[in-house]
C-alpha positions in Angstrom: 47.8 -6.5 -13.0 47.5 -6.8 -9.3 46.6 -3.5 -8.7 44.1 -3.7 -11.1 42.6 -6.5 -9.6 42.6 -4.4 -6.1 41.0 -1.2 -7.6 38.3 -3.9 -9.0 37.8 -5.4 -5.9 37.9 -1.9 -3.8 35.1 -0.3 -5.9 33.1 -3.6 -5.6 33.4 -3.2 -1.8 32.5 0.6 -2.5 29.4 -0.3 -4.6 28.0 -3.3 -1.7 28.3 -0.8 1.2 26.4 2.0 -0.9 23.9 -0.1 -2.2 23.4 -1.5 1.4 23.4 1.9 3.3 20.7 2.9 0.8 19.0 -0.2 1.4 19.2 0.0 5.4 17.9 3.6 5.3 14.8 3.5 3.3 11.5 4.6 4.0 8.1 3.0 3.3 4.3 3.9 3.5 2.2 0.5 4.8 -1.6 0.7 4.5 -3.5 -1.9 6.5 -7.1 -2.8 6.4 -7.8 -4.1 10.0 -11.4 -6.2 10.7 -13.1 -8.2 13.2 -16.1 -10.0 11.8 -15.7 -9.1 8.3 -16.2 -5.2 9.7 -13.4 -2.8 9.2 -12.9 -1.3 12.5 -9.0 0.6 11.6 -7.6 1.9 8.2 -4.1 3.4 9.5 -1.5 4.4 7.3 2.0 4.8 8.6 5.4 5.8 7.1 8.8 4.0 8.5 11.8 3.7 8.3 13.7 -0.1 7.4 14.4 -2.0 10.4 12.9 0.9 13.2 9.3 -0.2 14.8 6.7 1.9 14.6 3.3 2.0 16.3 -0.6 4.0 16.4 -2.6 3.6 19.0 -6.8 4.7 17.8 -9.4 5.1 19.9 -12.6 4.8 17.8 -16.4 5.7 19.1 -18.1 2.0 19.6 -15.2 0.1 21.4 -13.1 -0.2 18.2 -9.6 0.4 20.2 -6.6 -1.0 19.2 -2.9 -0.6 18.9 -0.5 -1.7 15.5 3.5 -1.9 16.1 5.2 -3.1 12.8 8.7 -3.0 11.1 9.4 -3.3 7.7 13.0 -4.8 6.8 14.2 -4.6 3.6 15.5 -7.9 2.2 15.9 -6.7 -1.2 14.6 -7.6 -4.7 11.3 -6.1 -3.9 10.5 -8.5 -0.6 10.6 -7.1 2.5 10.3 -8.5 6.0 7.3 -7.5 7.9 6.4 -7.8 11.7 3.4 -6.8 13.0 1.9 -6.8 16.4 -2.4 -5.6 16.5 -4.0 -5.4 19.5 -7.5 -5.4 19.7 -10.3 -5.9 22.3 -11.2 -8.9 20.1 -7.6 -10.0 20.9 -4.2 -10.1 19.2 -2.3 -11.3 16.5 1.0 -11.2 15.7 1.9 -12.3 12.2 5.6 -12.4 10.7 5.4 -12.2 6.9 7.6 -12.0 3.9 5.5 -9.7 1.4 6.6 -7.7 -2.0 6.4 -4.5 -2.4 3.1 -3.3 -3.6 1.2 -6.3 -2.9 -1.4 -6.6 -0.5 -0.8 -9.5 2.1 -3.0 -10.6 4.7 -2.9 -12.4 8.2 -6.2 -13.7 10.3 -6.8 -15.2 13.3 -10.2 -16.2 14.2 -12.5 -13.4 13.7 -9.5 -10.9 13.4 -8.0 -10.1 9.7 -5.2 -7.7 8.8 -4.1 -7.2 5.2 -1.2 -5.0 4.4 0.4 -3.1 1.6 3.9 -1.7 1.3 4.9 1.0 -0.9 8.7 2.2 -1.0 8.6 6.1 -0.3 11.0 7.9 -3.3 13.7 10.0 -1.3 
């Protein structure tokens, strides 16, 4: 009986760390829509990896410049944990937002709006 309840217990134990290995080492495509004004000056899409930051840096032709770092965290159950950090020659902003999967969210600070999706890459 007691070794029954062991073997349960280790293949529980086995199951959590898989499931959270997978977890920690997903990959996901974010699309943000980035404006100043209600003008979209930056359409970048990025693929990362849970938990590592990630960053673009654009150059566009009339002064749109600007630089994104994000992470995506996985906090399972389809929401994820995402930092962002744009900086713009309008200024920054720096939102921290829980988001699900697949649905747009969006963060704005005076004239400046970002709106993000996250998809989870299959792999």
């Amino acid at each position: 009986m007691k070794r029954s309840i062991l073997r349960l217990i280790a293949a529980a134990v086995v199951l959590a760390i898989a499931f959270s290995s997978r977890a920690a080492t997903g990959t996901f495509k974010v699309t943000a829509d980035l404006s100043h004004a209600g003008k979209v000056f930056g359409t970048p899409v990025m693929v990362v990896k849970n938990g590592v930051p990630a960053s673009v840096r654009m150059a566009g032709p009339h002064g749109q410049d600007y630089r994104l770092v994000l992470t995506v965290i996985d906090l399972g159950h389809g929401k994820l944990k995402l930092k962002t950090h744009l900086q713009t020659r309008w200024g920054k902003i720096s939102p921290l937002m829980i988001v699900r999967l697949g649905k747009p969210a969006s963060a704005s600070v005076g004239a400046i709006k970002s709106v993000y999706t996250v998809v989870r890459v299959p792999g």
